[in-house]
C-alpha positions, 0 to 999 in steps of 0.5 A: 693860887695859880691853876697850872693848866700843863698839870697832870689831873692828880697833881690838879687834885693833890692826889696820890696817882693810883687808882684807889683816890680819896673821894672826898678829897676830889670833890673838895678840891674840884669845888674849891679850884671851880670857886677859883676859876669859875668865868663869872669871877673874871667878868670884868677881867681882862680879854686873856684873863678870861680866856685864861678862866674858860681854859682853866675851867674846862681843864678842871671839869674835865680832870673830874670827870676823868677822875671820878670814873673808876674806868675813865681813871683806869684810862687815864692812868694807862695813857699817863704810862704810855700804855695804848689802849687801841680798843679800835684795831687791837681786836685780840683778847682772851678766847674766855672773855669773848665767849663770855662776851658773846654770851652776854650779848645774845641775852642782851640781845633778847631781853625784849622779847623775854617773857618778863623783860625786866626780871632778864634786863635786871639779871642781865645788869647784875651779871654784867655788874657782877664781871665789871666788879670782878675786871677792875679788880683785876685791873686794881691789883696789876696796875698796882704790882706795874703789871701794865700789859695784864692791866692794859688787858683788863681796862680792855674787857672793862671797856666791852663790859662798860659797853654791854651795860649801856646796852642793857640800859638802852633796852631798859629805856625802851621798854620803859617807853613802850609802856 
């Protein structure tokens, strides 16, 4: 069996190309074309074939990791639309969600110098875990109705969400190393 490397990652996978995928079929698949490709079977192969191998594994390994993360799917899923993203200079989102965002940044921001540091980091992480539940399924049922703009909008607030969260694991990190 031939691993086609022009292949998009859900024909990769045998996978319906939605959002909602079958787990476990993702990780069958991903051990079964990682036994097939991995460079150590190449080793006394020729010089293209292992290069060949290398290519193939790299482009299997990355279709997992865009796969098995709902936001980096979501991506995905837009790009493969010719939907842009343009998280760089398309500055433009919902009044709503930027003073939500701003409200959580300053909580964010002062979560060190709270009076209980990882009872606020914890709030903090359940809350934003809290908008990151309520934006992908927002994003789940616009891509699913071909609602491509709505949906470009909530991979948006996913990736600022996404970003917070980090932060609030940042802090978390740092206040593990201070004690």
């Amino acid at each position: 069996m031939q691993v086609d490397l022009s292949s998009n990652y859900f024909e990769l996978f045998a996978l319906q190309e939605k959002f909602e995928i079958d787990e476990v079929q993702l990780v069958r698949r991903f051990r079964e074309l990682q036994r097939m490709t991995h460079p150590d079977k190449f080793a006394s192969a020729s010089d293209a074939e292992k290069r060949w191998s290398v290519q193939a594994a790299a482009h299997i390994n990355s279709a997992e990791q865009t796969l098995s993360k709902p936001l980096s799917r979501a991506i995905y899923l837009l790009q493969r639309r010719d939907v842009d993203l343009a998280v760089e200079t398309d500055t433009r989102m919902a009044p709503e969600f930027l003073m939500m965002q701003m409200e959580l940044r300053e909580s964010i921001e002062s979560l060190e110098t709270a009076a209980d540091p990882y009872t606020a980091a914890q709030a903090a992480r359940k809350e934003v875990d809290q908008h990151i539940e309520q934006t992908s399924e927002a994003f789940r049922i616009s891509f699913q109705l071909e609602e491509l703009s709505t949906a470009r909008e909530k991979a948006r607030e996913w990736q600022f969400l996404d970003k917070l969260l980090a932060e609030i694991r940042d802090t978390e990190e740092r206040l593990d190393s201070d004690y």
